[in-house]
Each structure stands twice: as C-alpha cells, then as structure tokens.
C-alpha positions as CSV (number, residue, x, y, z in Angstrom):
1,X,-69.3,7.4,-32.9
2,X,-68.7,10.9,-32.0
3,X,-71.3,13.6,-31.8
4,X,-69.8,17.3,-31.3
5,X,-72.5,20.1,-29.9
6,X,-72.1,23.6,-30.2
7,X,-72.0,26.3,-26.8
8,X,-71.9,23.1,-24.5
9,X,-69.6,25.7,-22.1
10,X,-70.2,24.4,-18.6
11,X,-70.9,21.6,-16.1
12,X,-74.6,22.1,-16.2
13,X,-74.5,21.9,-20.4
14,X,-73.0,18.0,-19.7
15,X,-75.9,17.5,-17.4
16,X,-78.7,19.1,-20.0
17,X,-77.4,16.5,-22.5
18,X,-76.8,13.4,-20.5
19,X,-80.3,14.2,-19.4
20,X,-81.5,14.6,-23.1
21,X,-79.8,11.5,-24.5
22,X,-81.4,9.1,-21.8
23,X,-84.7,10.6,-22.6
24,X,-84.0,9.6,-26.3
25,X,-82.9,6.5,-25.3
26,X,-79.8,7.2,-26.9
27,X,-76.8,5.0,-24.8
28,X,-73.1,7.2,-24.4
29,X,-69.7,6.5,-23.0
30,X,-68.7,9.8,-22.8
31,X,-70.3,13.3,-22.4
32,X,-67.6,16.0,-22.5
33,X,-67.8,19.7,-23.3
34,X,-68.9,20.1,-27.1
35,X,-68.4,16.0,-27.4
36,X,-70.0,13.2,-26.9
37,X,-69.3,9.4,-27.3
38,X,-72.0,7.3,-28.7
39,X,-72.1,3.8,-27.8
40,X,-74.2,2.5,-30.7
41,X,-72.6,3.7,-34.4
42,X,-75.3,4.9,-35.8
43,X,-78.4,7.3,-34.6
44,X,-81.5,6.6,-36.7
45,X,-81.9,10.5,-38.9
46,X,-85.6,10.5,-36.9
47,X,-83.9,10.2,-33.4
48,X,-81.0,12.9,-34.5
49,X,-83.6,15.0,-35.4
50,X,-85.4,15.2,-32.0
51,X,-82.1,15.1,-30.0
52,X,-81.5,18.3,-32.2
53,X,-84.9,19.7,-31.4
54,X,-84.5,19.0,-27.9
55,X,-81.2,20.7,-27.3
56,X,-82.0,23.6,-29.1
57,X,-84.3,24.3,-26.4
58,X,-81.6,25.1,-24.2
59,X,-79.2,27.0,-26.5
60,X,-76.8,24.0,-27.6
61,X,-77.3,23.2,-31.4
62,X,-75.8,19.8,-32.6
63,X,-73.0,20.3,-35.4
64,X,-72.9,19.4,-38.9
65,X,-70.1,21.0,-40.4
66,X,-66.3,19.4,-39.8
67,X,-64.6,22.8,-40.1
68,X,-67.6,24.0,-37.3
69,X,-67.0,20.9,-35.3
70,X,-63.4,21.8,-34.9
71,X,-63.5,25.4,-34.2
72,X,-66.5,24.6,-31.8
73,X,-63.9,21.6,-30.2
74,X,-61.1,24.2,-29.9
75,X,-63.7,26.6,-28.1
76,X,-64.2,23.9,-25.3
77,X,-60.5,23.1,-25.0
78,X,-59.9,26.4,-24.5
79,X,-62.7,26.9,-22.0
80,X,-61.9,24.1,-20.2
81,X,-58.2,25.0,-19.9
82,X,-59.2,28.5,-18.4
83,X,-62.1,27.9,-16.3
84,X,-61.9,24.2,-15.4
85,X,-58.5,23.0,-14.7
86,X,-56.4,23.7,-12.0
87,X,-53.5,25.1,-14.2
88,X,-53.2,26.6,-17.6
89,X,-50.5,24.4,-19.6
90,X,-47.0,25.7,-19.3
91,X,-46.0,25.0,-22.8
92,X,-46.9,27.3,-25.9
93,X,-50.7,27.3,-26.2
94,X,-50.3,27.3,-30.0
95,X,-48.2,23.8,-29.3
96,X,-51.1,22.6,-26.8
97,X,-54.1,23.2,-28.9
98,X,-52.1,22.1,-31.7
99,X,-51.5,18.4,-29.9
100,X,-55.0,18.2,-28.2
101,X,-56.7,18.6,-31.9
102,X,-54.0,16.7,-34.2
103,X,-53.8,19.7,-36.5
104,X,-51.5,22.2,-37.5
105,X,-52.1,25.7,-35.5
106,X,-51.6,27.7,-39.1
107,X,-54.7,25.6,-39.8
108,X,-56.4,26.0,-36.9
109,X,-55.9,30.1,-36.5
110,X,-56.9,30.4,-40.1
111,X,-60.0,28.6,-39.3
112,X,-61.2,30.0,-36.5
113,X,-60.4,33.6,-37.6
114,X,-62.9,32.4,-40.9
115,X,-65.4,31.0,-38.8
116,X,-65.6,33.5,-35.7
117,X,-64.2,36.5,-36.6
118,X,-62.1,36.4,-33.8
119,X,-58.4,35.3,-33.6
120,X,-57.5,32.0,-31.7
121,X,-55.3,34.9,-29.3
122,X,-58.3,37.4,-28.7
123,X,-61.3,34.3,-27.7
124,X,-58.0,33.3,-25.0
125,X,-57.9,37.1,-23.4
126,X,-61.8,37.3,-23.0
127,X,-62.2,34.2,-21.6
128,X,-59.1,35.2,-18.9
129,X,-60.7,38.1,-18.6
130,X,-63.8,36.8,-17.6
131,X,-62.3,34.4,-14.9
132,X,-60.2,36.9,-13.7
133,X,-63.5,38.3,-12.9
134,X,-65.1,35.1,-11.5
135,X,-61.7,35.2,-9.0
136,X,-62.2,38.8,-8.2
137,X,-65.6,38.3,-7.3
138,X,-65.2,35.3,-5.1
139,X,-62.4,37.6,-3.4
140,X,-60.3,34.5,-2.4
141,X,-57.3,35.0,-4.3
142,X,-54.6,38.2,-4.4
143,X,-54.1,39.7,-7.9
144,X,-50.3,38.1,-7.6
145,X,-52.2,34.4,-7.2
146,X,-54.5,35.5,-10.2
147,X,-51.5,36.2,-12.2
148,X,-49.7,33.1,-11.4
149,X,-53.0,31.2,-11.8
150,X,-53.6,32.3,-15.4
151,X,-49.7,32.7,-16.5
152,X,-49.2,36.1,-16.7
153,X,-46.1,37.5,-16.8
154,X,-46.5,40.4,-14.1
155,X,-49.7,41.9,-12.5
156,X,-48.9,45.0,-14.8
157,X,-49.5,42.4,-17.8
158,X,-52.7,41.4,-16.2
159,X,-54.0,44.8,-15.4
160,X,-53.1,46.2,-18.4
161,X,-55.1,43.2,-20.7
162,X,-58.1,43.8,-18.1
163,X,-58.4,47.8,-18.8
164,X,-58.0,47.3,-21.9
165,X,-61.2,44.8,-22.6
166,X,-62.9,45.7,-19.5
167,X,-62.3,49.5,-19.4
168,X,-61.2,49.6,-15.7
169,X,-58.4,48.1,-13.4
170,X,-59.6,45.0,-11.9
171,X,-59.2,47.4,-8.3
172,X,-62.2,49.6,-9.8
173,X,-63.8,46.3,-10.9
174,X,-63.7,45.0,-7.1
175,X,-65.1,48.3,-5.9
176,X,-67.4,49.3,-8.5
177,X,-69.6,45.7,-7.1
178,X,-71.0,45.2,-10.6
179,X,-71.6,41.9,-10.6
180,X,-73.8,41.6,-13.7
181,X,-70.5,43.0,-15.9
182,X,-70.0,39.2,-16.4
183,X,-70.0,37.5,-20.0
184,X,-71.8,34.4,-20.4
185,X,-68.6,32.1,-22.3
186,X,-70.9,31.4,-25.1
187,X,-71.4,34.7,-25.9
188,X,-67.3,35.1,-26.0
C-alpha cells in the first residue's frame, strides 16, 4: 500500500516521517519524497488519523485526493531531478515525467496548471533557479559548470531566466551576499 504526502521536499522530510511512522508503529518498505510504501495493506482510520495529526506538525499534510496525489508526485520528481541527482535527464522532460508517472503529459500539464496555478514549465525554472542559487552560494562551481549542470543551452540562457525571476544577474546575486533571497521548495 502506498501512502503519498504532500511538501515532503527534502532529506530531512524522509527522516520526519520515518521517525513518525515508527512512533505509530506503522511498518514501511519505502520512504521516498511525497511516497511511502506501507508494509501492512491497510492503516486502521484511528491510526491514519494521528499519523495525519502528527505530520501536520511539521508542515507535510497526508493526501486524499488522486488528482492531488499526482500533481504533489510530479512536484517531488521534479525536485528530485533538480536538486538531488547528479544530472538532469537528457531526454525531453515532458517525455521523462511522462514515463516516471505512466500518464500522458497533456494530462499531466492540464492538471497541474488546475491544481497549482502554475504551468508544469514555470514550477521547473523556479526550482533551477533556486539551485542555481544554492551553487552560487556554495561558490564551487563556474557559471559554464552551472549551465552544463542544469542543461542550459548557453550561460546567456541561464542569465537571462535568472534576471528575469530573480531581478538580477546571478554576478549581482554573488556580490549582493543576500543569502536569505532563497525560496524554501515548498513554497515554489
């Protein structure tokens, strides 16, 4: 049995609910971001209840809703493409996301456009965006090995995207030292 949880974004979101479900007793196989893997079938209504009272406590809500459960699925496999993995796919994201959820990308646009307001295309920029910034902080890598990093086409392209949510060149970013500019990714 599958259970999907919504703004489960990073490493220490897996640890919050790993912790949680061993507190409820509850046995997993599993614990990705936004999913979990139940070992037993079934959760008794009284025990969901609590492991839904107890993760609200930390800003992850447990999901109801299939079309929610997909669109919150396709957050996470977007996240973890930009921020986890060592490389963004090389095929056509469309194709990617399309293969990694077993649905149609008309579907899936459609959907999360209805459900967030925001187009499968845009949620993809801000959350480059905001690892560009994570990369620019850390101060390890070139722009050129950002661009490469994140598959953009030029450092122009990258620039460009980044003035244009940001407001300035990821050079003023680097010297303006405003750390806190950061977005938490749940709040993308």
């Amino acid at each position: 049995m599958k259970i999907h949880i919504k703004n489960m974004v990073s490493l220490r979101c897996k640890i919050v609910v790993k912790d949680t479900l061993s507190s409820l007793g509850i046995q997993y196989s599993c614990v990705d971001l936004g999913e979990v893997k139940i070992s037993d079938n079934q959760i008794s209504e009284e025990k969901r209840k609590e492991l839904k009272k107890l993760l609200n406590r930390y800003g992850l809500e447990l999901m109801d809703e299939k079309e929610s459960t997909v669109v919150e699925r396709l957050k996470n496999i977007i996240v973890e493409m930009i921020h986890y993995s060592d490389e963004i796919p090389k095929e056509k994201i469309s194709v990617f996301l399309s293969e990694k959820l077993n649905h149609n990308y008309n579907y899936l646009s459609n959907l999360f456009k209805e459900v967030t307001g925001k187009t499968i295309q845009h949620y993809i920029v801000l959350n480059k965006i905001e690892k560009i910034k994570e990369l620019i902080l850390y101060d390890e890598l070139s722009l050129n090995e950002i661009m490469q990093t994140l598959n953009y086409s030029s450092v122009a392209h990258l620039s460009a995207q980044f003035k244009q949510i940001t407001g300035m060149t990821p050079r003023d970013f680097k010297k303006s030292n405003i750390f806190n500019k950061r977005i938490m990714l749940d709040k993308l």
